[in-house]
C-alpha angles and dihedrals in degrees: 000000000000107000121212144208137210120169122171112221133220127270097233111156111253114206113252121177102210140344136028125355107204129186106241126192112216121217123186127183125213123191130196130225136198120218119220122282095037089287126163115302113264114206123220131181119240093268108040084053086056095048092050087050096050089049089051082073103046137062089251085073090096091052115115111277109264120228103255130195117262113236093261092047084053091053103038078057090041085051094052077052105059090045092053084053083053098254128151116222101229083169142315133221132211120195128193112216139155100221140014116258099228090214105053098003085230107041130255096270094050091046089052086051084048094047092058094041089054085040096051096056095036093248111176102186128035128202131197122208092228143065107273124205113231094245098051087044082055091044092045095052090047083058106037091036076215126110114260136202135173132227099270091053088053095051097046089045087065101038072054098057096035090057103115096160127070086236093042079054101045082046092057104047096049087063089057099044096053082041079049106048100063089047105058107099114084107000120166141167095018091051105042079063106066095147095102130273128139122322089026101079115103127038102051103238115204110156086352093137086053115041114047093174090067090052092051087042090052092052092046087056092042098045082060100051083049100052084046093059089051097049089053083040093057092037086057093039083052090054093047087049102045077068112056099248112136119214122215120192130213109226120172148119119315111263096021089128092259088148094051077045098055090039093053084046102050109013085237108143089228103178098257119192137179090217106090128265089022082156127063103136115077115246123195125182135167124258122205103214119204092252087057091248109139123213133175109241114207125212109206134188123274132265141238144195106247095017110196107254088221085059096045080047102051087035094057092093085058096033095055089081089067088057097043093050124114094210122018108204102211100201116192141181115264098180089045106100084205089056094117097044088043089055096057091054092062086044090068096046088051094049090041085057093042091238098111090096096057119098121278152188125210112230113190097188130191091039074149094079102044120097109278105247086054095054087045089055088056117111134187123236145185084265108030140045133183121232142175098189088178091062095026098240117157097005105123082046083057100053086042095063092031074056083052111042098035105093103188118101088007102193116234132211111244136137126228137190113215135171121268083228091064093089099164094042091059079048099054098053090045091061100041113022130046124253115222090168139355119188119178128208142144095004091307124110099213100205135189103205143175102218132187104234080246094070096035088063082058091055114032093117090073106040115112112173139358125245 
């Protein structure tokens, strides 16, 4: 028999920086599986069953087997979501089945149980860990008489809400719009509150259940706005290229600390929030090496298990900084027990942009909050380093092996022998190169550097030997 859990939550107050607190019911749905040969049971949450389904029917079916959330790990995130949309957890469910019901994804008995659970602690709003049909969100409200999202609404309600920029905000509409238009026809309860809530913030939606051509009319207009933000984006990224400055960008997991990162690494005062997808809008900023090379380092937008593919799609113009990128920093939770798992996930969405094949450098980041004798058994590697960008540990380390891995403008050893009236030429080799000896006679500056290939090229006319 399927075995079920309700669990009221406590009504502890979760931070919410402006707007409307609702009390929100969490549902999460668990299937199990039977391995062949009549083997043990195996449990998968709604959306890792979906995913395996989906690679039964693809040649990445034969790749290794990727570590997957259990069904309490998905709602406990699923739970840290909700909050950074400003919700309040008034209780969660989690239900065991074998298979999914196609009309109401969990069965009518188990929505009445739900219906009473949500009632009894005055929810307003239910959520389900897992992608609904319109027509199961439309059979579920009639049930539950409570408004219902899914995961994906949730997530784009608080990309919605983070969008500071007008392109973060165009980014993030589209995305609503394209989740909106195959939902249009009979919707009830959600619709019928239009007020506002979450899952109804974004793409202002007057008449949006009637009039489908406006819709279409509205993602025309935005598609072009967009298209117009990518073709600026690649002229500026043609002028940065035209100088050798390479540009790594920082991927990983939403809330792995990528913005404290950025901020440790470039003094930058990046927001950086521990509610996820605190950052939306691109930042690049440029990074002195030790070497003096300098590099632009790219803060990109979180990651998620199950993101949306309206929101991989909107997101490309920001994203493209990841592909274009000559070293990706994949920066991950070590104090997170769901790192690996975490990890794969930003595994797919790499793959899903083409950019898992570029170079790239392992952050483990708050080792600063792990037990001491665990942080003392850490070691860096050629591969990996460990960070705690909030306290700044191991990041000199960091910029030494991103010195050593990046590849573009790799500084060379020479000496050179310059005269003492080439002021901005000495200048020049004191700001971007490093200085090992500097001897003077007769009028000449005889010099031992370290020099990016950039400034060698500057001062080829005076070289006169390599180290």
């Amino acid at each position: 028999m399927p075995r079920e859990k309700v669990a009221a939550a406590g009504h502890e107050p979760v931070p919410v920086a402006a707007g409307l607190r609702e009390r929100v019911f969490l549902v999460g749905v668990e299937y199990r599986t039977r391995t062949r040969g009549g083997g043990s049971a195996r449990s998968l949450t709604a959306a890792a069953q979906a995913a395996r389904d989906h690679a039964a029917t693809s040649l990445v079916a034969s790749a290794p087997s990727v570590p997957e959330f259990s069904a309490e790990e998905s709602l406990a995130e699923l739970r840290t979501l909700a909050a950074s949309a400003g919700a309040e957890i008034a209780g969660e469910f989690l239900q065991h089945r074998d298979r999914p019901d196609p009309a109401t994804l969990i069965g009518k008995g188990k929505l009445e149980e739900i219906a009473g659970a949500a009632a009894s602690v005055s929810a307003n709003l239910i959520i389900f860990d897992h992608d609904l049909t319109a027509s199961q969100q439309r059979n579920i409200e009639r049930a539950v008489h409570t408004r219902v999202i899914d995961r994906t609404q949730l997530i784009l309600d608080i990309f919605a809400k983070h969008a500071r920029t007008r392109e973060g905000q165009w980014q993030v509409e589209l995305a609503q719009l394209e989740y909106l238009l195959p939902r249009l026809g009979g919707r009830g309860i959600e619709m019928s509150q239009l007020g506002g809530g979450i899952g109804t913030r974004g793409p202002g939606e007057t008449q949006l259940e009637t009039d489908r051509r406006k819709i279409y009319r509205r993602i025309r207009h935005v598609k072009e706005q967009i298209e117009n933000v990518r073709r600026i984006r690649s002229q500026q990224r043609q002028r940065r290229e035209s100088v050798p400055v390479a540009t790594v960008a920082l991927v990983g997991y939403t809330n792995a600390g990528k913005s404290t990162l950025f901020n440790a690494l470039t003094q930058a005062g990046v927001l950086a929030s521990p509610r996820m997808f605190a950052t939306l809008d691109p930042t690049i900023r440029a990074v002195q090496l030790p070497s003096k090379r300098k590099v632009l380092l790219s803060d990109t937008v979180g990651f998620i298990r199950n993101l949306p593919h309206t929101l991989v799609s909107a997101f490309r113009a920001t994203l493209e900084e990841v592909q274009r990128a000559a070293l990706v920093l994949q920066v991950s939770d070590a104090n997170s027990p769901l790192s690996s798992e975490q990890d794969a996930q930003v595994e797919r969405v790499l793959k899903e942009l083409e950019a898992e094949k570029k170079p790239r450098l392992r952050v483990k980041n708050k080792v600063d909050l792990l037990p001491a004798a665990q942080r003392d058994a850490l070691r860096d590697d050629s591969q990996m380093v460990h960070v705690s960008a909030a306290k700044g540990i191991g990041i000199s380390t960091l910029l030494d092996r991103i010195d050593q891995v990046l590849e573009a403008d790799r500084p060379a050893r020479l000496r050179l022998r310059i005269p003492q009236d080439q002021g901005k030429v000495l200048a020049l080799l004191e700001a971007r190169s490093r200085v090992y000896s500097r001897a003077y006679q007769e009028g000449w500056v005889d010099l031992e550097v370290e020099a990016p290939e950039s400034v060698i090229r500057k001062v080829k006319e005076w070289i006169v030997g390599d180290v």
